[in-house]
Each structure stands twice: as structure tokens, then as C-alpha cells.
C-alpha positions as MATLAB code, in Angstrom:
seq = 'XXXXXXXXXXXXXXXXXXXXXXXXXXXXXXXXXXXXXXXXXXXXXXXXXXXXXXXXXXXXXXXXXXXXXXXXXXXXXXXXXXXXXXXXXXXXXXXXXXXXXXXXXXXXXXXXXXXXXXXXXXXXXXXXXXXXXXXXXXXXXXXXXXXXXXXXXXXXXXXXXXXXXXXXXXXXXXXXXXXXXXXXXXXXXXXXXXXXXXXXXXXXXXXXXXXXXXXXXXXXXXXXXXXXXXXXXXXXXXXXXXXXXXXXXXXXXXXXXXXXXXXXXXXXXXXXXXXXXXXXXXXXXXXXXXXXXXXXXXXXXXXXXXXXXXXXXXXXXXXXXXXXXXXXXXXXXXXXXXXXXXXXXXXXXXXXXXXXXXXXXXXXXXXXXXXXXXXXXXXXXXXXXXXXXXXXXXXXXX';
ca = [
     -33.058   -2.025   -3.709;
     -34.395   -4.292   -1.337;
     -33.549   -7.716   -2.719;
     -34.961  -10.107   -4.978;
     -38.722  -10.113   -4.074;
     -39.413  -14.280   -3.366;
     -42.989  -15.400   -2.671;
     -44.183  -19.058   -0.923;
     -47.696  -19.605   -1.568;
     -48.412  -20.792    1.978;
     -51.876  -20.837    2.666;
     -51.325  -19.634    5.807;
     -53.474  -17.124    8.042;
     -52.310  -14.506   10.455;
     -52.012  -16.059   13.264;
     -49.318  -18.886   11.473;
     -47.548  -15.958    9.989;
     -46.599  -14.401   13.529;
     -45.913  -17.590   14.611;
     -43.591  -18.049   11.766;
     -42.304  -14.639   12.453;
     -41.729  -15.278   15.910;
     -39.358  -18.346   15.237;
     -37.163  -16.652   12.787;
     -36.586  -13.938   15.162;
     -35.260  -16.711   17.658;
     -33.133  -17.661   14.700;
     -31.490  -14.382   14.177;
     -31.173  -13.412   17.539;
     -29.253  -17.155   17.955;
     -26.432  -16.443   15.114;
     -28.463  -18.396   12.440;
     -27.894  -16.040    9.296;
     -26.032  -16.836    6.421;
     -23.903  -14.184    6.395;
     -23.385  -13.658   10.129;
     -25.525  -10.897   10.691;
     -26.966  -10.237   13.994;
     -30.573   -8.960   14.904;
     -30.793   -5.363   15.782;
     -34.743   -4.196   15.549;
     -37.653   -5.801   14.908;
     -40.264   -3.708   13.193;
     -44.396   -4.686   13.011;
     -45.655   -1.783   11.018;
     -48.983   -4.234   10.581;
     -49.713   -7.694   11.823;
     -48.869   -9.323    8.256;
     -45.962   -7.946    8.022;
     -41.951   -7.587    9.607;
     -38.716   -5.974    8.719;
     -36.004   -7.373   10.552;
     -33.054   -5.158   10.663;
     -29.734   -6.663   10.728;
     -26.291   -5.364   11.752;
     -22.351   -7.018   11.731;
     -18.991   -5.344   12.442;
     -16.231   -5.754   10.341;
     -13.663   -8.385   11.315;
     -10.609   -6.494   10.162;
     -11.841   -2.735   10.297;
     -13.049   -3.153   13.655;
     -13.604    0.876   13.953;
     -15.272    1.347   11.001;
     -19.472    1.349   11.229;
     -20.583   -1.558   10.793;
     -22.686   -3.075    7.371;
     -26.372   -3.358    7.905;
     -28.914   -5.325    6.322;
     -32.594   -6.783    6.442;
     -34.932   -9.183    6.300;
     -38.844   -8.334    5.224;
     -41.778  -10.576    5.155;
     -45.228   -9.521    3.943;
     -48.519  -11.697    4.402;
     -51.202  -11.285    1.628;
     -54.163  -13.802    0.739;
     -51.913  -16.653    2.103;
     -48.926  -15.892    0.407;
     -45.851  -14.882    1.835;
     -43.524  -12.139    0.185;
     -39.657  -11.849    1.238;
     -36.581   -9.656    0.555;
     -33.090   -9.945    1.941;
     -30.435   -7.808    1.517;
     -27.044   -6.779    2.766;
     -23.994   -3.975    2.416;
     -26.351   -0.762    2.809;
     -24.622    2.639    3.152;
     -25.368    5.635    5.778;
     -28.816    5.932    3.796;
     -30.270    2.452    5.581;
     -32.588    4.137    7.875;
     -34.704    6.004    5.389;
     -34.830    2.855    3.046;
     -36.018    0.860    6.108;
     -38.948    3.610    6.786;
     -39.788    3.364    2.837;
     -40.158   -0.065    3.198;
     -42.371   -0.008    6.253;
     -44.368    2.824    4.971;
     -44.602    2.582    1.599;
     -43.256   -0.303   -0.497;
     -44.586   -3.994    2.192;
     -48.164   -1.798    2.775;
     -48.348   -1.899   -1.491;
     -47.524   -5.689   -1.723;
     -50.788   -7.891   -2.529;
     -51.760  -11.566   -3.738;
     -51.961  -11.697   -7.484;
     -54.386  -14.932   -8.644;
     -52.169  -16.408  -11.565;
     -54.100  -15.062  -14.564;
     -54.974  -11.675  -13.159;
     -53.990   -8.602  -14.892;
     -54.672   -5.746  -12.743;
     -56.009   -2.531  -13.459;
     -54.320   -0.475  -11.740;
     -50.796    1.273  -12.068;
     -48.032   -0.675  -10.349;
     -45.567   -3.527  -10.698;
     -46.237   -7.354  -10.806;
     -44.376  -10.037   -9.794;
     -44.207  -13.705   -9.320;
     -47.848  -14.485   -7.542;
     -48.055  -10.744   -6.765;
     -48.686   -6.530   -7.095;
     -46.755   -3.782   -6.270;
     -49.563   -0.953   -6.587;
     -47.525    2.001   -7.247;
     -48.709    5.343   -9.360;
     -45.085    5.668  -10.918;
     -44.917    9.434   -9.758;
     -41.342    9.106   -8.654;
     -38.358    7.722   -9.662;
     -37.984    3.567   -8.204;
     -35.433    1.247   -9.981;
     -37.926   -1.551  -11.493;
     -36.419   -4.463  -13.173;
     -38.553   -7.860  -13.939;
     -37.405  -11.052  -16.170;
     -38.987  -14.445  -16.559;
     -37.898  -17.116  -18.598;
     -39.842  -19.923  -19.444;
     -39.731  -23.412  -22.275;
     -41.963  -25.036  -24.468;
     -43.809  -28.260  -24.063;
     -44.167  -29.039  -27.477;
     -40.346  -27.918  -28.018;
     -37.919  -28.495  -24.985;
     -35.079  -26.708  -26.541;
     -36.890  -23.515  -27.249;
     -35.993  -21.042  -24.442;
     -37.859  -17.633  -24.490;
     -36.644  -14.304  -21.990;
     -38.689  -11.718  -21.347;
     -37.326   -8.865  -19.671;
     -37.972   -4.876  -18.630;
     -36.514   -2.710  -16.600;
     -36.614    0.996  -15.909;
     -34.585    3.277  -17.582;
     -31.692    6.004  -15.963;
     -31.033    9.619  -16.944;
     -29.298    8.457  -20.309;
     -31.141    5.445  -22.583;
     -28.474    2.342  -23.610;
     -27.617    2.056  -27.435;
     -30.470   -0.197  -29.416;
     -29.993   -3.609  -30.371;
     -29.071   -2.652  -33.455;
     -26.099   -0.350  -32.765;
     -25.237   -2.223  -29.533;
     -24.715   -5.230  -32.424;
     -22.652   -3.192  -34.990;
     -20.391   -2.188  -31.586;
     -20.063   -5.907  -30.524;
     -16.430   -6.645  -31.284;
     -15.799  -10.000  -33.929;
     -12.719  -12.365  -32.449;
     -10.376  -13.576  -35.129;
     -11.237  -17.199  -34.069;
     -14.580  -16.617  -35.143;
     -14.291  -14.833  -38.574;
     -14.875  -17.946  -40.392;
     -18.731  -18.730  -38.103;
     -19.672  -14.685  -38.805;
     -19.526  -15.262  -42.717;
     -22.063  -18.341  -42.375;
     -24.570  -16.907  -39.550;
     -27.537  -17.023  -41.483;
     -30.099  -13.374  -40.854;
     -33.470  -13.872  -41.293;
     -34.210  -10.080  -40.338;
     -32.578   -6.916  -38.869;
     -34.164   -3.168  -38.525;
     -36.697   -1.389  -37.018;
     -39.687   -3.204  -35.499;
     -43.080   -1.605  -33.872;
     -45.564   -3.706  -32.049;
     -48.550   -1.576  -31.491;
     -47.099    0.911  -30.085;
     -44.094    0.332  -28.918;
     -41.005    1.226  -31.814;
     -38.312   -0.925  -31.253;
     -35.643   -2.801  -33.214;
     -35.035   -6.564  -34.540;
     -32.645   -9.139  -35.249;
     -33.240  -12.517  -36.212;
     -30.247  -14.625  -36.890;
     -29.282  -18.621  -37.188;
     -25.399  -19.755  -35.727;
     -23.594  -22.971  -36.983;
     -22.291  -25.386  -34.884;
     -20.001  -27.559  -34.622;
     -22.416  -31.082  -35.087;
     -23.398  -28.976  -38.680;
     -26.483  -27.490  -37.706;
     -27.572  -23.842  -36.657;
     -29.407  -22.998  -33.861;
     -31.473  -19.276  -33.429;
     -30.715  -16.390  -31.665;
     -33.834  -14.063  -32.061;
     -34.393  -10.463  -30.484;
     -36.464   -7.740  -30.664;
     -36.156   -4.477  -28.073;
     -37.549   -1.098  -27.163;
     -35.958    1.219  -25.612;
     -38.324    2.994  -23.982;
     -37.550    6.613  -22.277;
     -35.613    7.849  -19.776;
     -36.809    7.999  -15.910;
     -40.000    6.841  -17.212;
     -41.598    4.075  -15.056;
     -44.332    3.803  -17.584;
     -42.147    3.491  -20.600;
     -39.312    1.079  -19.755;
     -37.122   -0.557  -21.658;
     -38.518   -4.143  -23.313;
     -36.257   -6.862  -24.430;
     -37.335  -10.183  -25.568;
     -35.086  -12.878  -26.749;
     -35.596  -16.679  -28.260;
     -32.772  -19.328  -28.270;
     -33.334  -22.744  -30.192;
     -31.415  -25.481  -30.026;
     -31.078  -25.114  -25.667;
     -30.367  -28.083  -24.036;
     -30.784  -29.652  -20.217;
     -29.029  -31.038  -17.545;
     -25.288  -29.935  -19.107;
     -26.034  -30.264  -22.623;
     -24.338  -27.475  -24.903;
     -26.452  -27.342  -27.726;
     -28.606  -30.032  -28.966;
     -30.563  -30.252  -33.074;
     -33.526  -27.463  -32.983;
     -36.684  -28.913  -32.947;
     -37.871  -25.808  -35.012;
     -37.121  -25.268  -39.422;
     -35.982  -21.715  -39.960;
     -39.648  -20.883  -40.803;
     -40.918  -22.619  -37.832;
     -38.691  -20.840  -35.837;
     -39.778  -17.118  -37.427;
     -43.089  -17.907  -36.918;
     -43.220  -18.665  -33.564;
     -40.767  -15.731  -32.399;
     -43.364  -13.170  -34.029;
     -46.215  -15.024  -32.348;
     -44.690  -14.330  -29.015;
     -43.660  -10.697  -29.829;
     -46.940   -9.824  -31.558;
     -48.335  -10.659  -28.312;
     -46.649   -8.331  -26.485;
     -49.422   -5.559  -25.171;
     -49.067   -2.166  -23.320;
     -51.715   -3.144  -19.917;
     -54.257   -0.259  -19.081;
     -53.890    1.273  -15.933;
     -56.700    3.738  -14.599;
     -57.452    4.892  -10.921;
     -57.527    1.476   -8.585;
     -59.746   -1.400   -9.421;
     -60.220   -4.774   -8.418;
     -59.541   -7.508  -10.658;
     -62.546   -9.600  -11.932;
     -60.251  -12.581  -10.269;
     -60.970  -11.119   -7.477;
     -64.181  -11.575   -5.368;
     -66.451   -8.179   -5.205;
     -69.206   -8.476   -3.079;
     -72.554   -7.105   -4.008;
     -73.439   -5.806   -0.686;
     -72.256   -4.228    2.359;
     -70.071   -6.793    3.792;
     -68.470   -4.326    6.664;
     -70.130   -1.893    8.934;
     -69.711    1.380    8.982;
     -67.271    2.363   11.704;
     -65.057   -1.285   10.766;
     -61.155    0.148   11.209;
     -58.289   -1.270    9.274;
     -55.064   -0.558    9.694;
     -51.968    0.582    6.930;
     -50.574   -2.176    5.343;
     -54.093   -4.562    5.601;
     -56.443   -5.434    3.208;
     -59.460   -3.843    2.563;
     -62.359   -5.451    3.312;
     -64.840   -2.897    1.626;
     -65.566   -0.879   -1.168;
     -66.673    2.435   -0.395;
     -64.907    5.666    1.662;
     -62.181    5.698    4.132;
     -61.070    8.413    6.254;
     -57.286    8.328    8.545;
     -57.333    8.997   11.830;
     -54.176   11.703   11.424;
     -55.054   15.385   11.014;
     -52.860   18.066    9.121;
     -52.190   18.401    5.600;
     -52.584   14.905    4.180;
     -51.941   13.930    0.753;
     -54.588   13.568   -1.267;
     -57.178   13.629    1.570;
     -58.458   12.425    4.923;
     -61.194   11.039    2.704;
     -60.153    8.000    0.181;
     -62.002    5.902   -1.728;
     -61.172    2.231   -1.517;
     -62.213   -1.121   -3.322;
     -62.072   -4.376   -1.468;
     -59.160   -6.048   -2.031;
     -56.715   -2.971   -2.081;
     -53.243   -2.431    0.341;
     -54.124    0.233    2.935;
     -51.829    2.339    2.436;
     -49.405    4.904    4.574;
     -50.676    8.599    5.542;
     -48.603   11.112    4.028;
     -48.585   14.083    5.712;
     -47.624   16.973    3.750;
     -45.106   19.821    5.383;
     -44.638   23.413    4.452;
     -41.371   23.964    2.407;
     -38.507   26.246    2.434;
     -37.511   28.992    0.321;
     -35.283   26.554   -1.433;
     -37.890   23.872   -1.754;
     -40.313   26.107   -3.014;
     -37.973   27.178   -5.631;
     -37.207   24.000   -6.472;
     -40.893   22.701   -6.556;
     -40.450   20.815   -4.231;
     -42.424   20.171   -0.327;
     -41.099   17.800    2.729;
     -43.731   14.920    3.126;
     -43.147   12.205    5.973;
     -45.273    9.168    5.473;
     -47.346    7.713    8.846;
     -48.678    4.186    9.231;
     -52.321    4.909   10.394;
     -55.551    3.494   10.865;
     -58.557    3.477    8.030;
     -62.092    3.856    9.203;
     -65.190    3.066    6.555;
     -66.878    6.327    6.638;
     -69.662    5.623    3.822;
     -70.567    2.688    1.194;
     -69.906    3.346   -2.565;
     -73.466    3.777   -3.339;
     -74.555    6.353   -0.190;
     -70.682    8.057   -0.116;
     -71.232   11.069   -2.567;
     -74.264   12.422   -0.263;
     -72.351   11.789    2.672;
     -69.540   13.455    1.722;
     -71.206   16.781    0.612;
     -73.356   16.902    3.578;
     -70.238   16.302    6.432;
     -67.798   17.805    5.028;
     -67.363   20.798    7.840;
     -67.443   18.332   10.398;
     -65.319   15.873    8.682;
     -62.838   18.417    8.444;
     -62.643   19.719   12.022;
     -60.342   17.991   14.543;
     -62.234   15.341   16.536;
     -64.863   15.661   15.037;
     -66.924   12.372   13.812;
     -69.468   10.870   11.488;
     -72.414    8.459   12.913;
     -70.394    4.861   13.022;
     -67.389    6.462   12.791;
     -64.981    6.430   15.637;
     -63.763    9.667   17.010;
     -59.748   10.327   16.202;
     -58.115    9.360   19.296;
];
């Protein structure tokens, strides 16, 4: 929605990331985008991070509103996250507040061999934290090669499904129309395998098959797919694919470095692998440093969008109806995230099941450590509740 998500591993701190920011607003503001978009807004929900929004009139529909577009940047652990995009419609302005409010506060660092715990999205060097409760387009590939064979190219891809799942491999195959030219190849492609498939469990569908060439040798075309379910963030579609015979730098095609049973072998190495990762309530990573004792004082505030810096209890400084709670419970290394204050509905919402929410950026305060925060909770919790009112070493809203 927002772009291709792009991280730089930068090593940077704060202060070097608003300097950074500060220069590519001088940039924008001087003509310098690609696409001749001009600078509009600049939005600093949190001091690692910036949305800049973007605007340009059309050259021949000079009447017409003009296209918008943005440019985000998120700081986290060092790294910097980026999206660009172009050509929204009249529904810009509530994607921009979704991506102040609730998509850059969920970015984090992700060490390279960290699998996290909790529900949400990862990407290159990073974590989307997300509890998949409504409907986001999610899609995700990586490709990647061999050492030991060069021409051995491997896709990995999943996406979330619509409404209405795709046909499966196998009838999107028997749909796939056969040119005349290539009657004569389709009676010697060699299949290993074709039919159903489950990989613990996951059902999905297979086809393993070996094309000639023209230098007299076949090359492999493996795939295996689920389908997953429909509108289901937690069930999307899986598709992995393996190519032999790939070459580089121009070349077509080039011998397989892989036998036939080589070939199988490896392709049901990689898709045996394939695992379903728990997800539970938010958790730090073991790759991520815990400390054993109280590392912030009571009282420290953090604002949306930062890192935490503490296990134990938060509490917002907004009052009303907020989702899920004044009162959170955070681990270090977690996003901050956005306030949601809930709304009462209409008669047509509440028919519907539905109720308005608007989400705030807002400012954390630790209320109580992990190992003291179940007392503390009981004990204040008609104070807590009351409108400036405050716990010892916590600051009073306002």
C-alpha cells in the first residue's frame, strides 16, 4: 500500500537520523524527486521517524486535483526503514494517518536469525508487529542461490489472500494453454511428481517436472503451493518454486549441476523445512538483550512510535475509552504503539458490529516493574482510573 518496504543498516543514532531527515527535506523542497513531486507536509509523529507528503499537478489536466504521494523513514536499532509511493486517490489522508499511527510506530530491527514470537510480519532486517485482526494486503518473496550449485535458484513467496482463493497449482496447470510450437517439448517433459502435498500442516499441491532444451539436456521446474484461506492474515497463500539449470550475467540456460534425484532431493529438503512460526502475546526474542534488572525508573516516559526500554507496565497519558487499557504491559524491545481511543457507535454501527475508533500518538509512562506490577495494579486501580490522578513516580496526565 505504501511501497516496497527498503531497509539500510546504518548504524546510525538519532541525532544522524534527523540530520539525515533534515537534508532530504531540503531536497524535496528544491525539486529533487524523481518523479517531480513537490513537498507539501512534513510529519514527526516520533523523533525516529518522518512521512513526507508529496503533491504534483497534472501537466495536461491542469484542473483536475492533483496526484499525491510520500516518502516514510523509520529509525530502529540503527537501521533505517523506507517506503515511497505515488498515484494515491481521494483516500490519501487516512492512509497517511495509518501510517503515522499505526503501521512506522510497529516497524522494529530484526537481528538476522531472529524469529519472533509474536504475531506480525517480517521483512528484510525487520518486524511489522501486527495482531492480524483486520484485513492488510501482506505480500513477501525472497529469492536466493546455492553455493555449492550456482544454477539452482529457489523462490519463496506468500501473500495474503482476497474474498475469493486463486485456482491450485494443479488446476491453474491443467488451464495453462499448450502452443502448437511446443507440442513436440510437452510429449518429452519428464514428471517426477504431481498431486496433493501436506507439510505438517499445511495441505497443498505439487508438481515436479524436467524441460528439454535445446543443447539436449533438461533443466527442473519444481513447485509445491498452499492455498491458504480467504481474508486470513494467518493462513496465506504459500508458493515455493526451484529452477535448475539458471544461469548469470545473460546466460539462458546453462547444464544443471543437479541428477534428477539430486534435484528431488534437495527440493523436498527445502519444502520439508517449511514451518508454521508460533505466535503468542508479545515477547522478546532471545536475540534480543533482556535485562535482569530494573534498567528504567519508574516515572521514565516514552513516547508512540519509540522503543521500549523496560519490561514491566505502561500507562498513556489520554483518558476516555481506550482500547485495551490505559494500563499495558510491555517487554523491552517492543514499538510503543498508538492510543486508540474507542467512540460510541451509531445505530447503524451497532447493527453492523461495528464502533468508530481514532488512533492518538501518545506518551507511555512505566507505572510498575514486571515482578511488583500485579500488586500495584490491584491496589491503584481507583486512582489509576480517575482523571489526573497519579501513581508515586508517575507523572500526572498533563
Amino acid at each position: 500500500m505504501f511501497g516496497r518496504i527498503e531497509s539500510e543498516r546504518a548504524g546510525i543514532d538519532a541525532k544522524n537520523f534527523s540530520a539525515r531527515m533534515e537534508k532530504r527535506e531540503e531536497e524535496l523542497r528544491a525539486g529533487k524527486q524523481k518523479d517531480k513531486f513537490k513537498l507539501t507536509e512534513v510529519l514527526s509523529p516520533s523523533s525516529d521517524s518522518r512521512i513526507f507528503k508529496l503533491s504534483r499537478a497534472f501537466d495536461l489536466f491542469p484542473n483536475d486535483p492533483p496526484s499525491t504521494g510520500l516518502e516514510a523513514y523509520r529509525l530502529s536499532h540503527g537501521t533505517v526503514f523506507s517506503m515511497a509511493a505515488t498515484g494515491f486517490d481521494q483516500s490519501f489522508p487516512q492512509l497517511v494517518d495509518r501510517l503515522k499511527s499505526v503501521v512506522l510506530p510497529a516497524v522494529r530491527f530484526r537481528q538476522p536469525e531472529e524469529i519472533p514470537a509474536e504475531p506480525g510480519f517480517c521483512i528484510k532486517d525487520g518486524f511489522i508487529a501486527d495482531d492480524g485482526s483486520k484485513d492488510q494486503a501482506e505480500y513477501g518473496q525472497i529469492g536466493f542461490r546455492f553455493k555449492a550449485w550456482p544454477d539452482v535458484l529457489v523462490v519463496f513467496t506468500t501473500r495474503e489472500n482476497g474474498d475469493k482463493l486463486d485456482d491450485t497449482l494443479l488446476e491453474r496447470y491443467a488451464k495453462s494453454p499448450i502452443h502448437a510450437q511446443y507440442a513436440d517439448v510437452i510429449g518429452r517433459v519428464k514428471t517426477f511428481r504431481k498431486g496433493e502435498r501436506k507439510v505438517g500442516s499445511l495441505a497443498g499441491e505439487e508438481l515436479m517436472q524436467a524441460y528439454p532444451t535445446d543443447a539436449g539436456y533438461f533443466t527442473h521446474q519444481f513447485a509445491w503451493d498452499s492455498p491458504g484461506k480467504p481474508n486470513a492474515a494467518f493462513s496465506p497463500n504459500v508458493h515455493v518454486e526451484m529452477f535448475t539449470g539458471q544461469g548469470h550475467a545473460g546466460e539462458r540456460t546453462v547444464r544443471p549441476s543437479l541428477t534428477d534425484d539430486q534435484a528431488i532431493k534437495l527440493f523436498d529438503s527445502v519444502v520439508n523445512s517449511i514451518r508454521l512460526r508460533p505466535t503468542g502475546p508479545a515477547k522478546v526474542s532471545s536475540a534480543d538483550p533482556t535485562p535482569s534488572s530494573p534498567q528504567a525508573p519508574l516515572g521514565e516516559v516514552v513516547a508512540t512510535g519509540s522503543i521500549c526500554p523496560q519490561t514491566g507496565w505502561w500507562q498513556c497519558i489520554e483518558t476516555g475509552n481506550i482500547d485495551g487499557g490505559r494500563r499495558r504491559f510491555f517487554k523491552v524491545g517492543e514499538a510503543m504503539p498508538a492510543a486508540v481511543l474507542l467512540g460510541d457507535a451509531n445505530m447503524w454501527q451497532t447493527i453492523r458490529g461495528q464502533r468508530p475508533s481514532h488512533s492518538l500518538s501518545t506518551v507511555w509512562s512505566l507505572v510498575a516493574y514486571e515482578e511488583t506490577a500485579a500488586p500495584a495494579a490491584i491496589a491503584k486501580t481507583d486512582a489509576h482510573d480517575t482523571p489526573g490522578a497519579s501513581l508515586p513516580g508517575e507523572p500526572t496526565p498533563g
